[in-house]
GUFI-525070 format. One record per residue (C-alpha): residue in three letters; x, y, z. Coordinates in Angstrom, 2 decimals. Layout:
N
{ALA, {X, Y, Z}};
...
% end
This chain:
441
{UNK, {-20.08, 38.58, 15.51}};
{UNK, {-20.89, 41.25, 12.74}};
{UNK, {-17.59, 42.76, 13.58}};
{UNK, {-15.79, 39.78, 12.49}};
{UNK, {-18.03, 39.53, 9.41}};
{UNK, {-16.88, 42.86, 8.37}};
{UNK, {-13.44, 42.38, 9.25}};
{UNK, {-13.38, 39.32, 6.52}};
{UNK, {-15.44, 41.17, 3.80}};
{UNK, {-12.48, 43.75, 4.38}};
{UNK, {-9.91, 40.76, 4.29}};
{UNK, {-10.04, 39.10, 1.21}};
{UNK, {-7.87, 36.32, -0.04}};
{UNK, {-7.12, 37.51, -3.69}};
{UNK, {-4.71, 38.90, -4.56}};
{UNK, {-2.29, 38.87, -1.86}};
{UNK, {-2.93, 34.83, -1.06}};
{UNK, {-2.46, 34.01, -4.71}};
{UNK, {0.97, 36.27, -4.93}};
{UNK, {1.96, 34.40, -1.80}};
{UNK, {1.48, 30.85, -3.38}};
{UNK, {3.03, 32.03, -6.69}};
{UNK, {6.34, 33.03, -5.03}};
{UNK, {6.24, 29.80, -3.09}};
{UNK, {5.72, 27.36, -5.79}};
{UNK, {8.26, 29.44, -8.39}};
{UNK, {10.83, 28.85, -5.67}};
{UNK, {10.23, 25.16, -4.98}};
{UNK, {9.81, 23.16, -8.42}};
{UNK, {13.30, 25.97, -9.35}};
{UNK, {15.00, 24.45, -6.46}};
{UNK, {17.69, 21.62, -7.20}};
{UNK, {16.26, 19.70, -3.93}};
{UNK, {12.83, 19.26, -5.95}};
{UNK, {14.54, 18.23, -9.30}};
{UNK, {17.30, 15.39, -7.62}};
{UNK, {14.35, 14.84, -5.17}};
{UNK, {11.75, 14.10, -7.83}};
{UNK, {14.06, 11.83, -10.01}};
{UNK, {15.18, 9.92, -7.32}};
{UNK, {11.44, 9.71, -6.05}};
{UNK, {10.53, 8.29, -10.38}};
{UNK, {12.70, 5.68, -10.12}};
{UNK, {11.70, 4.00, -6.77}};
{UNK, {8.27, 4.47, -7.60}};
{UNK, {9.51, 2.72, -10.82}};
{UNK, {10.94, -0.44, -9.12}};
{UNK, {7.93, -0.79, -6.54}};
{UNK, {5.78, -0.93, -9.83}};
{UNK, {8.45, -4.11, -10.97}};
{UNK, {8.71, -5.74, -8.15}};
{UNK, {6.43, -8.84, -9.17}};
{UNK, {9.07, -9.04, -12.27}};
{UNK, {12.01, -9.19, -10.34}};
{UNK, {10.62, -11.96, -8.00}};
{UNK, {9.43, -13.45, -10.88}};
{UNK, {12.83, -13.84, -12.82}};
{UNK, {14.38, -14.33, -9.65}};
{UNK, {12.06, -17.42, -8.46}};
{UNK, {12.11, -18.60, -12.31}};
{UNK, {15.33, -20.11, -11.53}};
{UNK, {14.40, -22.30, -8.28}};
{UNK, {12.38, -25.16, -7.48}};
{UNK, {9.20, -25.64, -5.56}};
{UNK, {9.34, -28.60, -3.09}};
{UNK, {6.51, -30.29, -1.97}};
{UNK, {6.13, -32.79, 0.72}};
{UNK, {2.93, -35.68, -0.25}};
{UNK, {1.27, -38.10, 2.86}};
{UNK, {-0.56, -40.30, 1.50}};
{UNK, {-2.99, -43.12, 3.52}};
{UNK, {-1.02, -45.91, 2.30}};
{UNK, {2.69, -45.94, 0.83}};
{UNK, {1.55, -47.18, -2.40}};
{UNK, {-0.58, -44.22, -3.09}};
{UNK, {2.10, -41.98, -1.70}};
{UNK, {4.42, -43.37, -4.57}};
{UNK, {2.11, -43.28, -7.13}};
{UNK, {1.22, -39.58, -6.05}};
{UNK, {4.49, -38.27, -6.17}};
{UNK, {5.16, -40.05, -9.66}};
{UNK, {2.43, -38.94, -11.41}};
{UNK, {3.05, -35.43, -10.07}};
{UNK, {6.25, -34.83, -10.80}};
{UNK, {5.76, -36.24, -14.49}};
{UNK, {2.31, -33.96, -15.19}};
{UNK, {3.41, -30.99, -13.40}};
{UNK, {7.11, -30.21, -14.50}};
{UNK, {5.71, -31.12, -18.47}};
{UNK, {2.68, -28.44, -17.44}};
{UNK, {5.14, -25.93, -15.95}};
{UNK, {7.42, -25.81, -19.34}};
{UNK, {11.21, -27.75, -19.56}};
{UNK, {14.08, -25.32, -18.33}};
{UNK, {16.73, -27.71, -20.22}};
{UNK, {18.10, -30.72, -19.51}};
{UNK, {20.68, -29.37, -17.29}};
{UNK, {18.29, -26.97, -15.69}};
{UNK, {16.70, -27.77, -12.27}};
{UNK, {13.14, -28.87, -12.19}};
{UNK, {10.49, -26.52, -11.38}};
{UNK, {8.25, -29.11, -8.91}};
{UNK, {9.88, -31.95, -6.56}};
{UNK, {7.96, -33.77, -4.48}};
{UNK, {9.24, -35.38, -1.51}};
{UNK, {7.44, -38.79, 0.48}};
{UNK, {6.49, -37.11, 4.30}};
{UNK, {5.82, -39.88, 6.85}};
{UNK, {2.44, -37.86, 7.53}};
{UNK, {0.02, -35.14, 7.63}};
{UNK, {1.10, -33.44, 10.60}};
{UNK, {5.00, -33.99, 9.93}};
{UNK, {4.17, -32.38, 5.77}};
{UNK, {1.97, -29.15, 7.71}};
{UNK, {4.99, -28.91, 10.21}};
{UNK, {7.80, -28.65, 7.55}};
{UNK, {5.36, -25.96, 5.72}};
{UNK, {5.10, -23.70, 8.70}};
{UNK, {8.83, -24.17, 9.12}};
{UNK, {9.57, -23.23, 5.52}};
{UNK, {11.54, -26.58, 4.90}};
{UNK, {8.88, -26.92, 2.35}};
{UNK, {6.81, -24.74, -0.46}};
{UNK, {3.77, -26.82, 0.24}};
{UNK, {2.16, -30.45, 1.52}};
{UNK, {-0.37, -32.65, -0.47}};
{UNK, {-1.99, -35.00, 1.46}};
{UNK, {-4.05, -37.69, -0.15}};
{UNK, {-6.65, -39.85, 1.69}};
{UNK, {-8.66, -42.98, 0.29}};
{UNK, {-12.00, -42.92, 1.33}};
{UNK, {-14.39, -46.19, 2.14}};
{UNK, {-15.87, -45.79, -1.82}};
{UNK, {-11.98, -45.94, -3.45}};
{UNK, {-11.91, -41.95, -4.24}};
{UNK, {-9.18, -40.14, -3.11}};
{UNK, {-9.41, -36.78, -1.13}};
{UNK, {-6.50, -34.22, -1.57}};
{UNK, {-5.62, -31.44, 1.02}};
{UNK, {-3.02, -29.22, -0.69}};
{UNK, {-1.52, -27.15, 2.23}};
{UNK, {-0.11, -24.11, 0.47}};
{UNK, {3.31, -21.75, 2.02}};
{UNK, {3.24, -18.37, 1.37}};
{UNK, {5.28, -17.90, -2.05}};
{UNK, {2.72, -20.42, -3.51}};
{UNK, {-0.27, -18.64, -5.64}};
{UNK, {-3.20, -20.06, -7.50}};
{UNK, {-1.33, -20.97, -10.21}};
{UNK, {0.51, -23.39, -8.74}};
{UNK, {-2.60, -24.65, -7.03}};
{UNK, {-4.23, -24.73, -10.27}};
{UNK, {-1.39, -27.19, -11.87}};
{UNK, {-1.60, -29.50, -8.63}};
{UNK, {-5.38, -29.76, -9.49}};
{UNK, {-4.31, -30.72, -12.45}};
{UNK, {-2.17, -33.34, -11.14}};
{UNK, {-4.74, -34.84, -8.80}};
{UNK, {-6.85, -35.63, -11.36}};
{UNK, {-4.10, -37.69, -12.90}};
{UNK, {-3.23, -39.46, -10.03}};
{UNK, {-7.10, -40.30, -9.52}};
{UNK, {-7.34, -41.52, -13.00}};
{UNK, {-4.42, -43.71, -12.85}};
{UNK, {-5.14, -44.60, -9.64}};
{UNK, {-8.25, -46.32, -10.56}};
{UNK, {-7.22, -47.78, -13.68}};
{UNK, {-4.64, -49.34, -12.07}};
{UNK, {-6.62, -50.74, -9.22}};
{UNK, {-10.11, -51.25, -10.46}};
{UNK, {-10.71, -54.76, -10.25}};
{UNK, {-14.35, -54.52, -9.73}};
{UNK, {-16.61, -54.50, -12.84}};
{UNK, {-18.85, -51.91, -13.12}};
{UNK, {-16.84, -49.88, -10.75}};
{UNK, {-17.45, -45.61, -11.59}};
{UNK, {-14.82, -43.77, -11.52}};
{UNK, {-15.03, -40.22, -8.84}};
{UNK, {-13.60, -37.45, -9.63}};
{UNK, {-10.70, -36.50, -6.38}};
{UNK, {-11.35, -33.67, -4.15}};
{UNK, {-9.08, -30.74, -3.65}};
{UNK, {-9.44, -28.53, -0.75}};
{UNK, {-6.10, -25.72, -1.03}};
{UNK, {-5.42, -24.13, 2.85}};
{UNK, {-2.74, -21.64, 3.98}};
{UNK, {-0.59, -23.41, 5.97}};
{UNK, {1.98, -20.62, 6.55}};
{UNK, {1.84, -16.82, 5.11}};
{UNK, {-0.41, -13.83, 7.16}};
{UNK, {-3.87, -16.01, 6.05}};
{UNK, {-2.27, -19.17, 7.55}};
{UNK, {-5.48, -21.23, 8.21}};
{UNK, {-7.66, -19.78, 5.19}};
{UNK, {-8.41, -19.45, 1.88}};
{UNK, {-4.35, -18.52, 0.68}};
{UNK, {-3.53, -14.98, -0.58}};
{UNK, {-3.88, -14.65, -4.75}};
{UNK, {-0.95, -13.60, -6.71}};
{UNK, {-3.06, -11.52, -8.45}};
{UNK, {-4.24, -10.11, -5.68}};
{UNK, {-1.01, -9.68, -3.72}};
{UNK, {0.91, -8.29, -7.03}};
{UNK, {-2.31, -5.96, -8.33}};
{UNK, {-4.10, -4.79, -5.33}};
{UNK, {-1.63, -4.12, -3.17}};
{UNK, {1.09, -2.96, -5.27}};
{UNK, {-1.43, -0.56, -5.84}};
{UNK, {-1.80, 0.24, -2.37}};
{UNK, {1.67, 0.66, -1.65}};
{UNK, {2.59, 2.69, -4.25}};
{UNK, {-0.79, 4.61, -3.08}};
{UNK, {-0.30, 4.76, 0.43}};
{UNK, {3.60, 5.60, 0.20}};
{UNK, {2.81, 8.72, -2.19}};
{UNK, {0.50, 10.21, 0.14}};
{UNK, {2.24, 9.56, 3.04}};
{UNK, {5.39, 11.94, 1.23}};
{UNK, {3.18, 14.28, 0.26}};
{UNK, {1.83, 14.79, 3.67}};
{UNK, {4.75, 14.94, 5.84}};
{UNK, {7.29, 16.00, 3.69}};
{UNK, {5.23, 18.95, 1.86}};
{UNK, {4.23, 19.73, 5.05}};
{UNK, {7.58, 19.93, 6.48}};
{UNK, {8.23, 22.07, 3.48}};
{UNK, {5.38, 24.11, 4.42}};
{UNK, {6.12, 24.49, 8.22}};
{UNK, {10.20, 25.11, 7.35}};
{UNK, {9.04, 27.93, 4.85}};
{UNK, {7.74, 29.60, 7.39}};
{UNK, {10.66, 29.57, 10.27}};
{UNK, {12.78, 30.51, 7.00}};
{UNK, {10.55, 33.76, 6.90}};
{UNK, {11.10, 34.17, 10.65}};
{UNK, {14.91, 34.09, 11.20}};
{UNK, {14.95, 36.52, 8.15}};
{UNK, {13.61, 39.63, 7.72}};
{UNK, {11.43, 38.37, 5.27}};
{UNK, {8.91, 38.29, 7.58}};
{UNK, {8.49, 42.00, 8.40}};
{UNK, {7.51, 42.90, 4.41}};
{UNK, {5.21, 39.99, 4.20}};
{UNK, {3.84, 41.04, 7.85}};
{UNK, {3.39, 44.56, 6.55}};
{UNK, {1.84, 43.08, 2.86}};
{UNK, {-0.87, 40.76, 4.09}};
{UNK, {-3.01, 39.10, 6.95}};
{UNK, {-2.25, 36.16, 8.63}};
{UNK, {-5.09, 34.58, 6.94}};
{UNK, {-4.16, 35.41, 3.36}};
{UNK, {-0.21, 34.38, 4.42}};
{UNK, {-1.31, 30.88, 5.49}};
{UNK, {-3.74, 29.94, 2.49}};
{UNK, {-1.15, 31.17, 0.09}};
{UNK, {1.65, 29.72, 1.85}};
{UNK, {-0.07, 25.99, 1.74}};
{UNK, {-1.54, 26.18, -1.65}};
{UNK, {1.74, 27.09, -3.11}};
{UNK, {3.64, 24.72, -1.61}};
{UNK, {0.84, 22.37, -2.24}};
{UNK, {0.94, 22.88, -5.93}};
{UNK, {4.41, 22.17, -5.70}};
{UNK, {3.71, 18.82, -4.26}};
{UNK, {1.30, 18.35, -6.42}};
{UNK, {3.68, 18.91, -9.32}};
{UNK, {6.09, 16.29, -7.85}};
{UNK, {3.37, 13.81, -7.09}};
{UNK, {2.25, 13.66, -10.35}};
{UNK, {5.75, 13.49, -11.94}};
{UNK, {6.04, 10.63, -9.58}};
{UNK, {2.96, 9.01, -10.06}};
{UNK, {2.47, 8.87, -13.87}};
{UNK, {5.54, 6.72, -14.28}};
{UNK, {4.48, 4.35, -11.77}};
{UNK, {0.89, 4.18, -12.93}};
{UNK, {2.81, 3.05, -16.66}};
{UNK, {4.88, 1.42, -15.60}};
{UNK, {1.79, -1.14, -13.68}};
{UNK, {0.02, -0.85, -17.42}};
{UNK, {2.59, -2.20, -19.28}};
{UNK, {3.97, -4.64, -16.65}};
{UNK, {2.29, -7.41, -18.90}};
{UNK, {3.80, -6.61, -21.78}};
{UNK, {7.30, -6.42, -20.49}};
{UNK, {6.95, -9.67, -18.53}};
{UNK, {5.96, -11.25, -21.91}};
{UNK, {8.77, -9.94, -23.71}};
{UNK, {11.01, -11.38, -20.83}};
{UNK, {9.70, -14.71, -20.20}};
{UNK, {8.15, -15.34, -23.30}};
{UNK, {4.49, -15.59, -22.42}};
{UNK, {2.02, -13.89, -19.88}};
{UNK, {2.49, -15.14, -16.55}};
{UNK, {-0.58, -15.13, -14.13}};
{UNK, {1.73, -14.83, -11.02}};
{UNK, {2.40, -11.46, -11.88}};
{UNK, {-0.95, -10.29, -13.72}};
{UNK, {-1.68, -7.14, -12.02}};
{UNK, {-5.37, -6.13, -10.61}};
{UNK, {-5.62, -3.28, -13.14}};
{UNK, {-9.24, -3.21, -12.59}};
{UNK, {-9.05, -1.97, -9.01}};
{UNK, {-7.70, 1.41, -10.89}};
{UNK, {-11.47, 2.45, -11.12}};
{UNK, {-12.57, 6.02, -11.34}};
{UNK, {-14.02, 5.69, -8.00}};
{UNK, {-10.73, 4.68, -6.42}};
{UNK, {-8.90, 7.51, -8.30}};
{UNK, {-11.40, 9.87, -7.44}};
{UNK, {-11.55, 9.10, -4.21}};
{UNK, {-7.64, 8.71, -3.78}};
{UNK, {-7.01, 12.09, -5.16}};
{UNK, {-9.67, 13.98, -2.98}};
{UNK, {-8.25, 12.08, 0.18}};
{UNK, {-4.56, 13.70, -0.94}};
{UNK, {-6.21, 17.39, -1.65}};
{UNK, {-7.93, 17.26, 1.81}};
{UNK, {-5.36, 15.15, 3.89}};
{UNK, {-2.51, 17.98, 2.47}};
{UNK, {-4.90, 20.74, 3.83}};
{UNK, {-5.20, 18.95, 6.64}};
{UNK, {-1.59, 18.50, 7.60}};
{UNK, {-0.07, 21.47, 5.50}};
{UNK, {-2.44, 24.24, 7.94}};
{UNK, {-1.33, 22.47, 11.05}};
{UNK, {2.32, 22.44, 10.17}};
{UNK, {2.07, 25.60, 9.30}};
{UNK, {1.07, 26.57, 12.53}};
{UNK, {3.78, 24.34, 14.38}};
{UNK, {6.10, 26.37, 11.99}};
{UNK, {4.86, 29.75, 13.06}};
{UNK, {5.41, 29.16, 16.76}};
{UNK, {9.34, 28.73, 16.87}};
{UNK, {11.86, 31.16, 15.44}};
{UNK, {14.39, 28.99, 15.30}};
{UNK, {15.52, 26.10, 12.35}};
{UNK, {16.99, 23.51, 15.33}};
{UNK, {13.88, 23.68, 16.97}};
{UNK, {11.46, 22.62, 14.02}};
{UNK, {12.43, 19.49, 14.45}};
{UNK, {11.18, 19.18, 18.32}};
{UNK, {7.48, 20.81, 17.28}};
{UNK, {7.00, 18.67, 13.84}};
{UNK, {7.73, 15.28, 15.61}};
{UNK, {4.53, 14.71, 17.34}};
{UNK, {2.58, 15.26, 13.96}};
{UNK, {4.79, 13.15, 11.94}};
{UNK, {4.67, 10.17, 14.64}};
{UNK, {0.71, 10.82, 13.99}};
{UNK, {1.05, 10.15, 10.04}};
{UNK, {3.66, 7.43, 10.95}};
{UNK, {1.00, 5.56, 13.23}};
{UNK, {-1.80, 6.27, 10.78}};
{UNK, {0.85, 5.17, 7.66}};
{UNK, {1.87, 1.80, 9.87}};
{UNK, {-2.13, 0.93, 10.09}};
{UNK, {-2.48, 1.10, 6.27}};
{UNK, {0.09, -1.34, 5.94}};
{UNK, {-1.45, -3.49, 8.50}};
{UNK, {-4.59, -3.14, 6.54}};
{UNK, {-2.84, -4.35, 3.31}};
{UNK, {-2.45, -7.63, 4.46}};
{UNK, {-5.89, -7.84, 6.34}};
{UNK, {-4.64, -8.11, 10.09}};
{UNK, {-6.84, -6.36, 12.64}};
{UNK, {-9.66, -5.47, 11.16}};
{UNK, {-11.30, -4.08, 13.85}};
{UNK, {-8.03, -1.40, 14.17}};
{UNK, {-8.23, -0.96, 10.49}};
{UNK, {-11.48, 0.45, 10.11}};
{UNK, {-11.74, 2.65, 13.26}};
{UNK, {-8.66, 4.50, 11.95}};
{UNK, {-10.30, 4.99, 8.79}};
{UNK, {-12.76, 7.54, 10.68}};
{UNK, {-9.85, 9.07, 12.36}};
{UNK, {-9.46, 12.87, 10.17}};
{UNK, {-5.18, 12.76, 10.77}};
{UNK, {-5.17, 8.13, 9.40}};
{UNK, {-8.18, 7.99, 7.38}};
{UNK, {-6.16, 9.59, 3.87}};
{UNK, {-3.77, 6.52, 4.47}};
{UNK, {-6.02, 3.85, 5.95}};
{UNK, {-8.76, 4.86, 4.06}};
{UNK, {-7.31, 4.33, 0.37}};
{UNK, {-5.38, 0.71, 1.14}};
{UNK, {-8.96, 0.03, 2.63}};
{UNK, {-10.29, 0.76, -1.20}};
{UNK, {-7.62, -0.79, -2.56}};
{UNK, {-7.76, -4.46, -1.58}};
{UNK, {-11.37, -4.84, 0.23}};
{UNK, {-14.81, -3.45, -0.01}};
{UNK, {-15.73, -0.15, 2.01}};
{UNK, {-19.71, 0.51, 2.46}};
{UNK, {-20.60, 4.03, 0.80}};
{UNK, {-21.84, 5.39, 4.29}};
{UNK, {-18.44, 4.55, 5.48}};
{UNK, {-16.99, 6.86, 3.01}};
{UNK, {-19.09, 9.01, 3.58}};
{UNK, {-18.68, 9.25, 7.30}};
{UNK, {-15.01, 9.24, 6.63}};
{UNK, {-15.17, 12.29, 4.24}};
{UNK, {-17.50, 13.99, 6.64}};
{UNK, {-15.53, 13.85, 9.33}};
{UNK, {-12.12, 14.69, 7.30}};
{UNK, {-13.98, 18.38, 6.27}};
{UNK, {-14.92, 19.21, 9.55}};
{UNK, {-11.85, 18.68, 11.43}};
{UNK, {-10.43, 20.52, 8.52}};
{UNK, {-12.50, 23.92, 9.08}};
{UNK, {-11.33, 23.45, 13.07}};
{UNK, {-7.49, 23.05, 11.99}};
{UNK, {-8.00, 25.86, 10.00}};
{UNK, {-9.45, 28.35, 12.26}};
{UNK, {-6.90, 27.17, 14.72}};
{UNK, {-4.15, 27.23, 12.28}};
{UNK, {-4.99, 30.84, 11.24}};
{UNK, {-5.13, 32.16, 14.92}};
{UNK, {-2.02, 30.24, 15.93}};
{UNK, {-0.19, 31.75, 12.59}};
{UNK, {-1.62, 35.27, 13.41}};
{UNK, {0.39, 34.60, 16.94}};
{UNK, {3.07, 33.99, 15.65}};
{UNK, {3.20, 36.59, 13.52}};
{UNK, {2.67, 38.85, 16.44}};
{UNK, {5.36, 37.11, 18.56}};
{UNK, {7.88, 37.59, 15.53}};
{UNK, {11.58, 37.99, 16.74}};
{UNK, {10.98, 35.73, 20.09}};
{UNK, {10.80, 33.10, 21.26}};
{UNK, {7.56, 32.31, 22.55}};
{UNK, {6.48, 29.97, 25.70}};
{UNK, {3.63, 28.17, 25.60}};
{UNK, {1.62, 30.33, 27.78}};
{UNK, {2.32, 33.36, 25.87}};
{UNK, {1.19, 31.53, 22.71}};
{UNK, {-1.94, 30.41, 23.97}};
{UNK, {-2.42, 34.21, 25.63}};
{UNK, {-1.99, 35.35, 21.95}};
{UNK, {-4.35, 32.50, 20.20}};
{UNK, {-7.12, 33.08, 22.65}};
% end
């Protein structure tokens, strides 16, 4: 043991790791790969951050049909009168020519209106039922484009329809009038069944997820690629046998990650600072375009806390460290470009699976699944931040999740450093698994 002690006091890092990462980074962000890359990488980042607009302007121009049940056909009538008057003058006239935005439709009854819902033939269903006292109960049964702010103008609505309602029928003196009830459900979307999804939610939170949880995932597996081709570029050349000669293994794979790192870093936050803007002003610009602010596509700016960004960004630094030593390592075992591509699959179907989950957890299916893969070291960067993004996480369960995140990261390290170091030593072969594992151990 103080052998090895001694032989790291007499192995430091500095300088040779630094001149390592310098070369690497100098000879990435130069490259014409990272500057077409990163501009093509702004401007989809740039159109995730508009997507609410676009469906916005896009569903500005159609018409939300509603199916009504009523108890009795009268009511039913009366309903879908009243309705269409209060909500379409609510909503804002498109013209005379233009089509209405609410049409309501008579359904024979509640099961028929929840039926066409699920089937998409219709937005939503209202059902209205008269009770024993003369109040009416409403049941909106919501599809999955419809948001609160739809809901909230049917409220509206059902108020009118109760006030006319009674007016129109109270022939008892003394008669009170009760305010209707309104219960909204999902009848179709992923919370079909519950309380529906929130456009605010939907078009804040988890934009911010995606944009989130797609950035890491790139930086990742695709800097790590970069990291584990850098090195089988070394190895076919004779690159390798200067650098071999210049520095440990150890001081070769720190410099060769942070470098290439940086670089990633540099990218991501060319990427990122666009897309973060371009979420800030996404008001503004929807004002301009439709003339006033729109709740439907209100974003959830104030899930950008300083916790979430803090713990975002230390989830990318340790998740790259992570993935960058271990691809590093992959890279270091072949000597050849074709067969890179057979040694990095297995760890980019792992960040696939753990990417896949963090969309799953987006939209709140399999909960259970969700938050076990937020422990797991190679899911919980992805997992992890959609997790933070749209629902609560416990502080011990980041802190478990950070916990075990470092530790597997000092094991992939020392493994990644011995498995470099035989490579290294296996340099202008091409070494079987047995010899590989002779070498590590």
């Amino acid at each position: 043991m103080s052998e090895r002690i001694a032989d790291r006091r007499h192995d430091p890092l500095l300088p040779n790791a630094w001149i390592v990462a310098r070369r690497e980074y100098v000879e990435r962000v130069r490259s014409r790969l990272f500057v077409v890359s990163t501009l093509v990488l702004v401007v989809l980042a740039v159109l995730v951050a508009f997507a609410p607009i676009f469906v916005k302007a896009i569903d500005s121009g159609t018409t939300t049909r509603v199916a009504v049940a009523a108890s009795d056909e009268k009511l039913a009538e009366r309903a879908i009168a009243i309705m269409e008057g209060v909500l379409n003058a609510q909503a804002g006239g498109r013209g005379s020519d233009a089509a209405k935005p609410y049409a309501f439709v008579p359904s024979p009854s509640r099961a028929h209106a929840i039926d066409d819902v699920s089937a998409a033939r219709v937005d939503a269903a209202l059902v209205a039922q008269r009770t024993a006292s003369g109040a009416i109960d409403f049941t909106f049964y919501t599809g999955e484009g419809i948001g609160p702010d739809r809901a909230q103008l049917v409220g509206v609505g059902t108020l009118a329809v109760a006030i006319l309602d009674w007016t129109s029928s109270n022939t008892v003196v003394g008669r009170e009038f009760t305010l209707p009830t309104l219960d909204v459900i999902a009848a179709g979307g992923p919370t079909a069944g519950g309380a529906p999804i929130t456009n605010a939610e939907f078009t804040g939170r988890r934009v911010v997820g995606i944009v989130f949880v797609v950035l890491i995932f790139l930086l990742l597996v695709v800097y790590g690629m970069w990291v584990a081709a850098g090195v089988v570029a070394e190895k076919t050349s004779r690159v390798m046998e200067l650098i071999v000669a210049a520095g440990s293994a150890r001081q070769l794979l720190v410099g060769k990650v942070v470098g290439i790192g940086l670089a990633g870093f540099t990218q991501y936050a060319c990427v990122l600072a666009p897309a973060l803007l371009a979420l800030v002003l996404q008001d503004q610009i929807a004002t301009v375009i439709f003339g006033q602010a729109d709740a439907s596509i209100s974003l959830s700016l104030a899930a950008l806390t300083p916790g979430l960004l803090g713990a975002y960004a230390l989830y990318v630094v340790l998740g790259f460290v992570l993935y960058g030593c271990i691809y590093a390592a992959a890279g270091s075992l072949v000597s050849r470009p074709e067969d890179l591509q057979t040694i990095s699959l297995p760890l980019s179907l792992i960040a696939v699976a753990g990417y896949m989950v963090a969309l799953l957890s987006l939209s709140g299916g399999l909960p259970s699944v969700t938050r076990f893969a937020s422990f797991v070291p190679f899911w919980s960067p992805f997992v992890m931040t959609t997790r933070l993004s749209v629902s609560r996480v416990e502080p011990r369960e980041l802190l478990v999740s950070f916990g075990l995140l470092v530790a597997t990261i000092g094991l992939a390290i020392a493994l990644a450093t011995r498995a470099y170091a035989a490579g290294v030593l296996l340099y202008g072969q091409r070494p079987g698994l047995r010899a590989v594992l002779h070498t590590i151990r």
